[in-house]
C-alpha positions as CSV (number, residue, x, y, z in Angstrom):
1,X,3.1,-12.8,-112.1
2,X,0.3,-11.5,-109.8
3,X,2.8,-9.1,-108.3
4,X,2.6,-7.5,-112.1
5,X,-0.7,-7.9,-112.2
6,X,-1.7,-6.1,-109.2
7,X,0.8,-3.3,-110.3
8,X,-1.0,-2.7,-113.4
9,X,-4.4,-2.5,-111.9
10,X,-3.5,-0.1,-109.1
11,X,-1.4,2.6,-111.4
12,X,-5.0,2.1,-113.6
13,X,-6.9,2.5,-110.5
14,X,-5.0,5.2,-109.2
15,X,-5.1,7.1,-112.2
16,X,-8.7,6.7,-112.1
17,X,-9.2,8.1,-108.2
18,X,-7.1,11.3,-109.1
19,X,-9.2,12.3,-111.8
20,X,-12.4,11.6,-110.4
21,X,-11.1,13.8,-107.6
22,X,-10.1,16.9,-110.0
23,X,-6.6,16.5,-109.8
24,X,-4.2,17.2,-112.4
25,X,-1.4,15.8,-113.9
26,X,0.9,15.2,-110.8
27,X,-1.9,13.8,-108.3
28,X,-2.9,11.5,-111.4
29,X,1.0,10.5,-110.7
30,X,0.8,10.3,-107.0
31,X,-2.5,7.7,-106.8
32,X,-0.9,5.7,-109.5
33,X,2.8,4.9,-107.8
34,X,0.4,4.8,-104.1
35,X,-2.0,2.6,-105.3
36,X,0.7,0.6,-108.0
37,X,2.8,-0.2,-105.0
38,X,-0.3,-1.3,-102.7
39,X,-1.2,-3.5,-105.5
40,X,2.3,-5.2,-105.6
41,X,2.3,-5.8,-102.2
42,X,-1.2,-7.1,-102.4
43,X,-0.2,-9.2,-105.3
44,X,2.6,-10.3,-103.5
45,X,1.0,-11.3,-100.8
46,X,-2.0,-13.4,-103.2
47,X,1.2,-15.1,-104.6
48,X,2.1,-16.2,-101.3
49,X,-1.0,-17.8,-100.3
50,X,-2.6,-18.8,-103.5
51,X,-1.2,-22.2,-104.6
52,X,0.5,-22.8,-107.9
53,X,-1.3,-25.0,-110.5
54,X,-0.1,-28.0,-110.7
């Protein structure tokens, strides 16, 4: 579930860093499937480590 978590928050944040930048429509695109997929992985990972609750 973090996995979808972290997802969500980097397509958001990516989306956010493109237009902060000036970019249009297709960099808005690129940041949010680079930074969506560094936040799976980074989810991922937190999933990994972080215990489940009991």
């Amino acid at each position: 579930m973090l996995n979808l978590l972290g997802l969500g928050i980097g397509v958001g944040l990516g989306a956010v860093t493109a237009r902060r930048r000036g970019g249009n429509r297709l960099d808005m695109l690129h940041y949010a499937a680079i930074f969506g997929v560094i936040g799976f992985l980074l989810g991922t990972l937190a999933m990994l480590v972080i215990p489940a609750p009991a």
